[in-house]
C-alpha positions in Angstrom: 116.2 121.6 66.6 115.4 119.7 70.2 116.3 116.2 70.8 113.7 113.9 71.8 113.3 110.9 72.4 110.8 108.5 70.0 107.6 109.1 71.9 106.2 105.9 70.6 109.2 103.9 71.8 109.1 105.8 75.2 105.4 104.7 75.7 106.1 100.7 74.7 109.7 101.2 77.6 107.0 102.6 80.3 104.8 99.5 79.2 107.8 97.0 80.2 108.6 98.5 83.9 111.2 101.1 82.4 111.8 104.5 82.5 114.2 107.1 81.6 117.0 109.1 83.6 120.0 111.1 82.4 122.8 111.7 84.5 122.5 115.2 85.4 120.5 118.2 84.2 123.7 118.7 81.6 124.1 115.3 80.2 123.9 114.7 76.5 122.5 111.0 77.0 119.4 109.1 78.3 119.5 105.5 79.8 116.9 103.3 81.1 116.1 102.0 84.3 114.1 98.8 85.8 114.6 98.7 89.3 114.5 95.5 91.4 112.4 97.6 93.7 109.3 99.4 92.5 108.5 102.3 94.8 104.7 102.1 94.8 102.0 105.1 96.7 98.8 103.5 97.4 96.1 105.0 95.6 93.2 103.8 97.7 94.8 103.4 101.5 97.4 106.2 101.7 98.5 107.8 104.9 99.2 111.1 105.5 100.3 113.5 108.3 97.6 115.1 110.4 99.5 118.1 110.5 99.9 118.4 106.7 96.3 117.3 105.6 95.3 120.2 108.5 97.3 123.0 106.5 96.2 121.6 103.1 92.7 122.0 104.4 93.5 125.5 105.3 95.5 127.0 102.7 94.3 129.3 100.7 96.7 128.8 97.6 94.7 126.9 94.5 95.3 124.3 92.7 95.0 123.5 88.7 96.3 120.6 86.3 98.0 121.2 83.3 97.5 125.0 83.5 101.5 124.9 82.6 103.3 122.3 82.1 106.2 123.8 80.3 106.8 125.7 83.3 106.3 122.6 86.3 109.4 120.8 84.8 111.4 123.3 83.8 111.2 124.4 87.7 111.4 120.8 88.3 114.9 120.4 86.1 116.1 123.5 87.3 115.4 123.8 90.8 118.4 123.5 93.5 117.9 120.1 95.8 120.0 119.5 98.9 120.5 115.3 98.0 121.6 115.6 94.7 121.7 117.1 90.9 118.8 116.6 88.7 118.0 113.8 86.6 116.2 116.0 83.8 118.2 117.2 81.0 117.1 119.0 77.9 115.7 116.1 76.4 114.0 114.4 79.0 112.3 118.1 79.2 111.5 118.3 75.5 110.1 115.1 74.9 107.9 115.6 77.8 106.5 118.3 76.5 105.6 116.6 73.4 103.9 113.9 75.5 101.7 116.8 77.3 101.0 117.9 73.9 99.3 114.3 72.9 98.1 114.2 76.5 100.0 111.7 78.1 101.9 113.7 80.9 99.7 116.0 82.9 100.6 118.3 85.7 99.6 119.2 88.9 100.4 123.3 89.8 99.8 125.0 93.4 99.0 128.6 93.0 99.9 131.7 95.5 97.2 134.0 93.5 98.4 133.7 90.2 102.3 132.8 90.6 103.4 128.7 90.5 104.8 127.5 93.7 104.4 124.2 93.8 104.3 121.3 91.1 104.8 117.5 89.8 104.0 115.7 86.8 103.9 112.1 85.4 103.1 110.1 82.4 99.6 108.7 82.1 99.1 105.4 80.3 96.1 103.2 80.9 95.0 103.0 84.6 98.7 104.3 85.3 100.5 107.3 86.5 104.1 107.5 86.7 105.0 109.9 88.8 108.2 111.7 87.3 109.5 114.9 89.6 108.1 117.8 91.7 109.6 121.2 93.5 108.4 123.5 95.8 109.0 127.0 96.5 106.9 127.4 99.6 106.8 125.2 102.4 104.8 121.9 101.6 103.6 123.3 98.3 104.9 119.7 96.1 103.3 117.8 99.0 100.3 119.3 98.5 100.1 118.7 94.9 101.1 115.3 95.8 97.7 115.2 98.1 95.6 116.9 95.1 97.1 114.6 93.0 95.9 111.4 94.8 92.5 113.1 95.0 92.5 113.0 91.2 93.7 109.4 91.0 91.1 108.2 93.3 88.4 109.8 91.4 89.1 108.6 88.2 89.8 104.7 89.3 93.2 104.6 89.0 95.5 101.3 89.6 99.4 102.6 90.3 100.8 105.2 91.2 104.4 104.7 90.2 107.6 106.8 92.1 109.7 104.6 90.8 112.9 104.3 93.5 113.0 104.7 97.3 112.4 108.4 98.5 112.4 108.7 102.0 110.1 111.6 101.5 107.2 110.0 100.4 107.2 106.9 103.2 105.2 109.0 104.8 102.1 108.7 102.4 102.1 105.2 102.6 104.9 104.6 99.8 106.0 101.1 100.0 108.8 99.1 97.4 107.4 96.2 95.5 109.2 93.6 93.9 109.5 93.6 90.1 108.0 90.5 89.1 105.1 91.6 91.2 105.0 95.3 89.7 105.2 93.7 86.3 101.8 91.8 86.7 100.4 94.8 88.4 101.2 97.1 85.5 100.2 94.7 82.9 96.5 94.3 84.8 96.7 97.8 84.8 97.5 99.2 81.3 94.5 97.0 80.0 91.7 99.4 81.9 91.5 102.7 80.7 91.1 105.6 83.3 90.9 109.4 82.8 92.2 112.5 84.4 89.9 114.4 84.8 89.8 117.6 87.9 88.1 117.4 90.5 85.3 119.3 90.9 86.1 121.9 93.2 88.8 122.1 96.6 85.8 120.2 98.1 85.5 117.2 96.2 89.8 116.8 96.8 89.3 116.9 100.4 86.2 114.3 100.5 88.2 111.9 98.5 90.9 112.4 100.4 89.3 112.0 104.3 87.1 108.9 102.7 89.9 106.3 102.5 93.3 107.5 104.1 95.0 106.3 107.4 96.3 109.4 109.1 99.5 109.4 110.7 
């Protein structure tokens, strides 16, 4: 029988700033983390690189959310990264799943006709998303997601978008830290308004929303 971890409990944690993280992708134990530094992507003034947003608007892959979950973070726990090992053991993995299942973690899956190539999910609570992992297995493909992703957010009046800690990576969408005490009152506003993830319409709409508000780079 999988161990999970009490998704009730889990939900009340994300509530007061903390999240989960084992040790490595073969660790037996989960501990919780509350950064001093919140690693925050704008929702409504992101930036991104002309030269990404220019093959995003080109590629012919497509793009679906919660088409497969099961799949987006098992490639996400078992991918190999050059920086370091994986944060996601077996029960991080399981009792995600069981919060997709109650529809509190959605994914976000980039498509090369009908094979997964790209992904990242997150917890949903409130106006919220906590962003929790992503892989690639094409050039750009998580970014992408990442940009299909904020599309989604922006549509449905979201508040945070939470990374969690530092990643170099993602400076370049506008990612900034954010004191605790700060994040705190953020996320409290922010759990209190309901919002809704709904897809967007077509590639279209993602592109609209995404050229209405951003700074390029």
């Amino acid at each position: 029988m999988s161990k999970i971890i009490d998704l009730n409990s889990l939900i009340e944690f994300y509530k007061k700033a903390y999240f989960p993280m084992a040790d490595s992708k073969n660790s037996e134990e989960i501990k919780f983390y509350k950064p001093k530094l919140r690693f925050i992507i704008p929702i409504y003034n992101f930036r991104y690189p002309k030269k990404l947003f220019n093959e995003f608007k080109k590629t012919k892959y497509s793009f679906k959310i919660d088409n497969n979950f099961p799949k987006v973070i098992e490639l996400c726990k078992e991918i190999k990264r050059k920086d370091k090992d994986t944060w996601i053991n077996d029960i991080i993995l399981d009792t995600y799943i069981e919060l997709h299942k109650i529809g509190k973690c959605h994914s976000v899956e980039c498509y090369e006709n009908d094979k997964l190539i790209g992904g990242l999910y997150g917890l949903h609570i409130g106006s919220c998303f906590f962003g929790e992992s992503m892989f690639s297995l094409k050039t750009n493909t998580s970014k992408f997601c990442l940009l299909y992703l904020l599309a989604i957010l922006k549509k449905n009046n979201f508040s945070i978008l939470d990374s969690q800690f530092f990643n170099p990576h993602l400076v370049q969408f506008g990612a900034y830290e954010m004191e605790t005490e700060i994040y705190e009152n953020k996320l409290k506003e922010s759990l209190e308004i309901e919002s809704f993830f709904k897809e967007v319409n077509n590639f279209q709409e993602s592109l609209s929303l995404l050229q209405s508000t951003n700074q390029r780079s």
